[in-house]
C-alpha positions as CSV (number, residue, x, y, z in Angstrom):
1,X,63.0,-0.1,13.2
2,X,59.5,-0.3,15.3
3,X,61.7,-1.6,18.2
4,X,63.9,1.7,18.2
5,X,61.0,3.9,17.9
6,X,59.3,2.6,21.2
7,X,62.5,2.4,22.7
8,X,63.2,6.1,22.0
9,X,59.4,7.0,22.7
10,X,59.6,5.7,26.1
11,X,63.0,7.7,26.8
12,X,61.3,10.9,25.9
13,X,58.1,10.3,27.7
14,X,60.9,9.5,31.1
15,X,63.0,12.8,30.5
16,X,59.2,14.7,29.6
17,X,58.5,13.5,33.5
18,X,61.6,14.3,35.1
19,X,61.6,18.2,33.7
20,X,58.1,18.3,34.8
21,X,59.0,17.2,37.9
22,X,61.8,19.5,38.7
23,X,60.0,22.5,37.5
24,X,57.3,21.0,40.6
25,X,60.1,21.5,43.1
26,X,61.1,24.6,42.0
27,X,58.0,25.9,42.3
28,X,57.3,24.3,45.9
29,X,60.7,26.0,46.7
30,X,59.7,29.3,45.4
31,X,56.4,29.0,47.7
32,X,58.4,28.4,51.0
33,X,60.3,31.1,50.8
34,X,58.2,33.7,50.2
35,X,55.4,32.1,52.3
36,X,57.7,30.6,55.0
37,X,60.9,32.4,55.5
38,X,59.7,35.0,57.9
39,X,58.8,32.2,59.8
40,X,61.7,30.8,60.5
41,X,63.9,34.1,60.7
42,X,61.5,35.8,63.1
43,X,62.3,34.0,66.1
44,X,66.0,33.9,65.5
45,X,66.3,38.0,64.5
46,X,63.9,38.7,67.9
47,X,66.3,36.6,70.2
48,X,69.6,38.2,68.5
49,X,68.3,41.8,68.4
50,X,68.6,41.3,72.4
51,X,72.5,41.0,72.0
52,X,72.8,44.0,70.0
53,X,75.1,46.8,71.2
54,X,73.3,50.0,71.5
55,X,75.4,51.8,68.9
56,X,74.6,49.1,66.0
57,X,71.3,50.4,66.6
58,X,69.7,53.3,64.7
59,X,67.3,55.0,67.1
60,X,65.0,57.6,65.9
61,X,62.2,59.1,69.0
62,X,59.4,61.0,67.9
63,X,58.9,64.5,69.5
64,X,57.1,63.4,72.3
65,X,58.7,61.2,75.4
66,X,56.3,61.4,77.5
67,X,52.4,60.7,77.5
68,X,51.5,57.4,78.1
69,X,52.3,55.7,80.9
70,X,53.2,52.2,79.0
71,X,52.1,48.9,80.9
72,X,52.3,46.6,78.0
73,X,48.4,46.1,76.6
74,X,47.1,45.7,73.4
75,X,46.0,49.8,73.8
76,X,49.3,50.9,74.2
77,X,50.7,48.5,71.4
78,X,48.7,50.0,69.1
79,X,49.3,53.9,70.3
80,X,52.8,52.8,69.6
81,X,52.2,51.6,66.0
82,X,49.9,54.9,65.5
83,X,52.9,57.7,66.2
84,X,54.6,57.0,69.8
85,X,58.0,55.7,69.2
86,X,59.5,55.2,65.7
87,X,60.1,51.7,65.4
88,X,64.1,50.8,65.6
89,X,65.9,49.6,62.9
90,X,68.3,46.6,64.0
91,X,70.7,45.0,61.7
92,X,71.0,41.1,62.3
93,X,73.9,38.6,61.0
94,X,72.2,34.9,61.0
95,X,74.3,32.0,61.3
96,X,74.9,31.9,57.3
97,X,76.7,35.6,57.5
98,X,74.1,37.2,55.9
99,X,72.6,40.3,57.3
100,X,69.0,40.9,57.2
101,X,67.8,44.5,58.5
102,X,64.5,43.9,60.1
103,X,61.9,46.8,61.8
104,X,60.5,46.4,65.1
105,X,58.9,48.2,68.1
106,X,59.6,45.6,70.9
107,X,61.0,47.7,73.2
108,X,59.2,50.9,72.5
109,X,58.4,51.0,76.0
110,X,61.7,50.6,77.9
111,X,62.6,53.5,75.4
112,X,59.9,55.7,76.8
113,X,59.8,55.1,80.1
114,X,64.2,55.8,80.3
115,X,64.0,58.8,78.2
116,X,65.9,56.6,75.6
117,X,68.8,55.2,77.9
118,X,67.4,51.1,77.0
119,X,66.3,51.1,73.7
120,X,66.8,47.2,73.6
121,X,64.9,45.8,76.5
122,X,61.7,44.1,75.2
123,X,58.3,45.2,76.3
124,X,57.6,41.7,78.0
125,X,61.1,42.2,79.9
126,X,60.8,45.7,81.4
127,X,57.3,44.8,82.5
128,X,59.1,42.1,84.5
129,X,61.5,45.0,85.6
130,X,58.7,46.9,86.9
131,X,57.6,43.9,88.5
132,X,60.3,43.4,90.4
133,X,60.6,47.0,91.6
134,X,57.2,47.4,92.8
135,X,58.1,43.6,95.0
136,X,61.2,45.6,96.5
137,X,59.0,49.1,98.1
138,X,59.4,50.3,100.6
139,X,62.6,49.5,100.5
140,X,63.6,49.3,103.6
141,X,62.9,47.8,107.3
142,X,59.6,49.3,107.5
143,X,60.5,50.7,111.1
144,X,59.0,54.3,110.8
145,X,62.2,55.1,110.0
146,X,61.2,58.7,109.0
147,X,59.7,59.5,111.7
148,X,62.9,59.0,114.0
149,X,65.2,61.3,115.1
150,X,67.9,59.5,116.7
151,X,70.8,58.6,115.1
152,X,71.4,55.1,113.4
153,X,74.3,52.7,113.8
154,X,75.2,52.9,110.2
155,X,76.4,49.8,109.5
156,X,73.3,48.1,110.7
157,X,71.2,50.9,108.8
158,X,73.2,49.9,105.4
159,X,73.0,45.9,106.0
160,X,69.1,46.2,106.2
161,X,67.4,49.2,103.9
162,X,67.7,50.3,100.6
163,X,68.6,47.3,98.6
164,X,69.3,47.4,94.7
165,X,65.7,47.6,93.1
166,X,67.0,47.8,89.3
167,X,69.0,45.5,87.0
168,X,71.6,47.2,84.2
169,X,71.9,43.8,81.8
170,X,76.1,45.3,81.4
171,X,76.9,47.9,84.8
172,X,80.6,48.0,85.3
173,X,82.7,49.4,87.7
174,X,85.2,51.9,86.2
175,X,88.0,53.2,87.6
176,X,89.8,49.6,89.5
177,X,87.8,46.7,89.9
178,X,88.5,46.7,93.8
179,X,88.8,49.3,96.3
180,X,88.3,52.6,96.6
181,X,88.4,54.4,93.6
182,X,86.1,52.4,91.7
183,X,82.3,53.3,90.7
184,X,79.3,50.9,89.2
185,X,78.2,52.7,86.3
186,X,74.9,51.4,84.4
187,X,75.9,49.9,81.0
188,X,78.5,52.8,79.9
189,X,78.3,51.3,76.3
190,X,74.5,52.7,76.2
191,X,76.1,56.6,76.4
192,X,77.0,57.9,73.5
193,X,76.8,60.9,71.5
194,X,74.2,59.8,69.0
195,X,71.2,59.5,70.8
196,X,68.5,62.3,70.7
197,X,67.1,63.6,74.1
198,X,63.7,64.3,73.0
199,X,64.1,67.0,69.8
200,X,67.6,68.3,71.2
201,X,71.1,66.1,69.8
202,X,73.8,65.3,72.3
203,X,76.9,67.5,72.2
204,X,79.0,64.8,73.0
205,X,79.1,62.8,76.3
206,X,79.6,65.0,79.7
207,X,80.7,63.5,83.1
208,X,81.1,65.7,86.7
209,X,83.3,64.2,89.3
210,X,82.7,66.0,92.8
211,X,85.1,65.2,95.5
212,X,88.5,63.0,94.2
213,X,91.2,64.0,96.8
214,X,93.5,63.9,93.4
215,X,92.6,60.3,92.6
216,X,91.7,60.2,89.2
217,X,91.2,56.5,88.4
218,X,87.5,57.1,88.0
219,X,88.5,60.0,85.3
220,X,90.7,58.1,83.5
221,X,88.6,55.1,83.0
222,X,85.5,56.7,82.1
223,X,87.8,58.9,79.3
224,X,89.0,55.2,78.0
225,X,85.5,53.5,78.0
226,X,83.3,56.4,76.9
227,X,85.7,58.0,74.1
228,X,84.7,55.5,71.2
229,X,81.4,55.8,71.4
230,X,81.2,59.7,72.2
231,X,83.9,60.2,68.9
232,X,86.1,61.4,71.3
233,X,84.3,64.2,72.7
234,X,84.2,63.5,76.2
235,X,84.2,66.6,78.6
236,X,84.8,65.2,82.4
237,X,85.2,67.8,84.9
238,X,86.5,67.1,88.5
239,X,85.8,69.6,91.6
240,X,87.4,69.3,94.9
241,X,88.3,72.6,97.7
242,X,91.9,71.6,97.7
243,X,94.5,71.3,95.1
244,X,97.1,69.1,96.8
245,X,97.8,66.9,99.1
246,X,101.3,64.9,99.9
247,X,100.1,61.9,98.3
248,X,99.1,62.4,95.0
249,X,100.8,66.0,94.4
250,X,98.8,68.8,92.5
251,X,95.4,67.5,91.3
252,X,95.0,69.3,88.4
253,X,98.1,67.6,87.2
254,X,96.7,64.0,88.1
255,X,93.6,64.6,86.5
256,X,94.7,66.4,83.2
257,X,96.4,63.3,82.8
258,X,93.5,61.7,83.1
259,X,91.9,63.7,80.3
260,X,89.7,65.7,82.6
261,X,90.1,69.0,84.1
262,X,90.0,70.5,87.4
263,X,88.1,72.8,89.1
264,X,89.3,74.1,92.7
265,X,86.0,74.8,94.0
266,X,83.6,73.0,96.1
267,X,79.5,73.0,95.2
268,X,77.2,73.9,97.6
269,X,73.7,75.4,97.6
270,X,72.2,78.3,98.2
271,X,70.8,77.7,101.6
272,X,73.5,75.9,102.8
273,X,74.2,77.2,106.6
274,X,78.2,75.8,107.7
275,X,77.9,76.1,111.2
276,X,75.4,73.4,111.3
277,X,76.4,70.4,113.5
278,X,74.9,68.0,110.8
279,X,77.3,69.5,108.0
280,X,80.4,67.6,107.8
281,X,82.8,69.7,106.0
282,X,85.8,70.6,108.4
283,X,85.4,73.6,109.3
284,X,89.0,74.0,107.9
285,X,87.3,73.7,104.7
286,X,84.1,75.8,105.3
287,X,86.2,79.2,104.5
288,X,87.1,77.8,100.8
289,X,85.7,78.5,96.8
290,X,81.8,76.9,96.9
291,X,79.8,77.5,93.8
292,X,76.6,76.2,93.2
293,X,75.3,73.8,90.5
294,X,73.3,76.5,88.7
295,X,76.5,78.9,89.0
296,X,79.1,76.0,87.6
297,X,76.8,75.1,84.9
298,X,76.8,79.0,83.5
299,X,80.4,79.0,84.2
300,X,81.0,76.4,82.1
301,X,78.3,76.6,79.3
302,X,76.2,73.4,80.4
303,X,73.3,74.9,81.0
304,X,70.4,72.7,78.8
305,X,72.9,69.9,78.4
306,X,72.8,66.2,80.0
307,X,75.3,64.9,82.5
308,X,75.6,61.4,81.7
309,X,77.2,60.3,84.7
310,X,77.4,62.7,88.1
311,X,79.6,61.2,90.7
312,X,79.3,62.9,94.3
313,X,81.4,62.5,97.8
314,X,81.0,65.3,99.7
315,X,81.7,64.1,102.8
316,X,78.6,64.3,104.9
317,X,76.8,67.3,102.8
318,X,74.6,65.1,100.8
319,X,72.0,64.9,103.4
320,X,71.0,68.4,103.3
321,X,72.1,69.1,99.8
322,X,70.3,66.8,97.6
323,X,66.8,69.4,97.3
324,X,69.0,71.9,96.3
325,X,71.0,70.0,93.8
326,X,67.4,69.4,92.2
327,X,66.6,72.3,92.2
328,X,69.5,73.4,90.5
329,X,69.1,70.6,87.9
330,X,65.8,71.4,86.7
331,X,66.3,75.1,86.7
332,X,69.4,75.0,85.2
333,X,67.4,73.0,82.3
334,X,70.1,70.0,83.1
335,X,69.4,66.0,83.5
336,X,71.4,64.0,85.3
337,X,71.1,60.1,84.1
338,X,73.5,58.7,86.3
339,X,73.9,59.5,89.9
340,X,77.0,57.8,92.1
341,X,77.0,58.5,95.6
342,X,78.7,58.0,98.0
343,X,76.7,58.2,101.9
344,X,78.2,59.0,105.4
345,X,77.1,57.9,108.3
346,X,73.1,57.3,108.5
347,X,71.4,60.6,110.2
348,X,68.0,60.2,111.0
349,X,65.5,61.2,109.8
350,X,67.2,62.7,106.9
351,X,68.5,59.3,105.6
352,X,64.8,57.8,104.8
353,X,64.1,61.2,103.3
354,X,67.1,61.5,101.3
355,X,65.9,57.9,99.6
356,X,62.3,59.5,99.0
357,X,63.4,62.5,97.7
358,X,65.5,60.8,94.8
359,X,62.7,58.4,94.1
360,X,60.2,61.2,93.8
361,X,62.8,62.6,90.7
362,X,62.6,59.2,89.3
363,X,66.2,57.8,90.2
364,X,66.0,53.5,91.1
365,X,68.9,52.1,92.7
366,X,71.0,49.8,90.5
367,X,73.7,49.4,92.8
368,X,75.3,49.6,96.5
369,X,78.5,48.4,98.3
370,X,78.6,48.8,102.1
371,X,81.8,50.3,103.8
372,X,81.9,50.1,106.9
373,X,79.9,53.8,107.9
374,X,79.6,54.5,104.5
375,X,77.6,53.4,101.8
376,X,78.0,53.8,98.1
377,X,75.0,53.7,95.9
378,X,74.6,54.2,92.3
379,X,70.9,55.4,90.7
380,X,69.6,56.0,87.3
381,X,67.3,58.3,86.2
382,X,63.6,56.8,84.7
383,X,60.7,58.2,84.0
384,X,58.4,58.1,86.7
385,X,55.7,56.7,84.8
386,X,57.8,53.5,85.5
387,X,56.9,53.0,89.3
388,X,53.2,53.3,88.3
C-alpha cells in the first residue's frame, strides 16, 4: 500500500509540473504578441503599402494643400502629425490572408506637394525625386539658348535639351503601344473620381483632346482605362477645325464611337494675330470656328472643374499660345494635371521660353519621344514648392 501511495504521489507532483509549465508558455506567448507583433508586421505592412493601388486607398486632405514647403525633417514630420495631412488609411493582406488595416503618414509629403495626385510615394522616396530633378536643371545644353534668335535644326535641338526630369512608378501609353496615335499618360490608375481637390469633390474624371484629325485611338483608350475607376463617368471631349477627311470619314462619328464627343472648333487665344509668319495654321484653316479656353469651358459647364488629362497638337500654335492657355486656366478657375504635347519644329527663342514658362506653373516633364521635327512631351502638374 505505501509503495502505491509514492508511486501515485510522484505522478501528481509530474502532471502538477507540466500544467505549471504550460500555463508558463502561454503566458510567454501572450507577452510576444502584444509586446512584439508590431514588430514584426511593421516592416512588412510599410513595404506592401508601396504596392497598393490608389483606389484601395482611403484618402482624406485636410483643408489646406498648401503651406509648407515639405523637405522631409523632423519639423515638418511633426507639423504633419499636428493637423497637415490626415494620415491615410491602407488596408494590408500579409502572407497568412489576413488583413490588418494600419494608419500611417509616410507619404504625407508626396500628397502635398502633387495636390493629392501620389498619395503613396514615401517621404524618403520623393525627397530622392526631388533630388534627382534639381541634378537634371537647366535642362538643357546650357548654350544661351534664350537669348538666340535663329532658328534651330530641330532634330538636333530635341536629341540634346529637355530630357525627362520626373518618374511616374506606372505611365502608360494609351491609345496603341506604337506609332502615332499613342500618348504617355502618368499612372492613369491614380485618376479617379474619389479623390478630393482641396475642399471641392471630383465630378467624375474629365479629359480634352485638341487636334485628332478623326483618329480616336487616344479617346477610346482613355474611355476603357479611366471608366472603372471614374464609375463610369468619364466626359472626353475632342476639338479639331475640320470634320472630315477621306480617311477616317466624319469625325464626330469616329469619336462618338469612341465614347467622346466632338467639337468642330479650334481653340485659340485672345491675342492670337493669324497672319503671323510664326503661326502654323494654314492659312486655309485660319478662316475657321476658334474659341478660346475660357469661352469652351463656359460653353460646356467646366468652369471650376479639373482636367485630368489635356492633350494638345495644334500644329505649330503652341509656341505663342501656351501664356494664354494659362491664363485661361487660372481664370477660368480650372487645373490641368496632365499636359501632352506635342512640339513642331524648334523656334528660337520661343522654344527655351515655352520650357520656362510651364515650369514656372509647376509642370515636370515625365516623358518625351523624338520624331523627327517634332517632339512629343508629356508634363504633370506639382506644386511648386517641389523644385525648392
Amino acid at each position: 500500500v505505501k509503495v502505491a501511495f509514492k508511486k501515485r504521489e510522484s505522478s501528481l507532483s509530474i502532471a502538477s509540473l507540466l500544467i505549471v509549465s504550460c500555463l508558463g508558455i502561454m503566458l510567454v506567448s501572450l507577452m510576444y504578441v502584444n509586446f512584439g507583433l508590431t514588430e514584426v508586421v511593421e516592416e512588412p505592412t510599410k513595404a506592401a503599402q508601396h504596392q497598393l493601388p490608389a483606389q484601395q486607398q482611403v484618402l482624406r486632405t485636410s483643408s489646406s494643400n498648401g503651406g509648407s514647403s515639405g523637405t522631409g525633417t523632423a519639423t515638418d514630420k511633426a507639423e504633419d502629425d499636428d493637423a497637415s495631412v490626415t494620415p491615410i488609411r491602407a488596408a494590408v493582406a500579409p502572407n497568412n490572408g489576413a488583413t490588418t488595416a494600419r494608419t500611417t503618414n509616410c507619404c504625407s509629403l508626396a500628397q502635398r506637394e502633387s495636390n493629392s495626385f501620389f498619395t503613396d510615394i514615401s517621404d524618403a522616396d520623393w525627397t530622392l525625386k526631388k533630388q534627382i530633378y534639381q541634378s537634371m536643371q537647366p535642362n538643357n545644353s546650357g548654350k544661351n539658348l534664350s537669348k538666340q534668335k535663329r532658328k534651330a535644326d530641330p532634330s538636333d535641338f530635341w536629341n540634346n535639351n529637355y530630357e525627362p526630369e520626373f518618374t511616374c512608378p506606372m505611365q502608360r501609353r494609351l491609345g496603341i503601344p506604337t506609332g502615332d496615335g499613342g500618348k504617355w499618360v502618368c499612372d492613369p490608375h491614380r485618376i479617379h473620381s474619389s479623390t478630393a481637390d482641396g475642399n471641392k469633390e471630383r465630378e467624375g474624371c474629365l479629359v480634352y483632346s485638341v487636334g485628332s484629325n478623326g483618329n480616336a485611338v487616344f479617346e477610346k483608350s482613355m474611355h476603357e482605362v479611366l471608366s472603372p475607376n471614374c464609375n463610369n463617368e468619364v466626359e472626353i471631349h475632342t476639338f479639331d477645325l475640320k470634320g472630315w477627311n477621306k480617311r477616317n470619314g466624319l469625325f464626330k462619328d469616329r469619336v462618338s464611337e469612341a465614347g467622346a464627343v466632338f467639337h468642330e472648333w479650334g481653340l485659340t487665344i485672345d491675342e492670337m494675330n493669324f497672319e503671323q509668319d510664326e503661326y502654323f495654321i494654314p492659312k486655309v484653316y485660319r478662316t475657321l470656328n476658334f474659341k478660346t479656353f475660357r469661352q469652351t469651358f463656359e460653353e460646356l459647364g467646366h468652369t471650376g472643374r479639373v482636367i485630368d488629362v489635356l492633350k494638345i497638337d495644334c500644329e505649330g500654335c503652341e509656341w505663342q499660345s501656351v501664356q494664354g492657355w494659362l491664363r485661361d486656366w487660372k481664370a477660368s478657375g480650372v487645373v490641368v494635371r496632365q499636359l501632352l504635347l506635342e512640339l513642331h519644329d524648334a523656334p528660337l527663342p520661343q522654344a527655351p521660353e515655352f520650357f520656362q514658362t510651364l515650369k514656372e506653373a509647376g509642370y515636370v516633364i515625365f516623358h518625351k519621344e523624338v520624331t523627327g521635327s517634332c517632339a512629343e512631351y508629356a508634363f504633370v502638374l506639382v506644386d511648386t514648392v517641389f523644385f525648392q
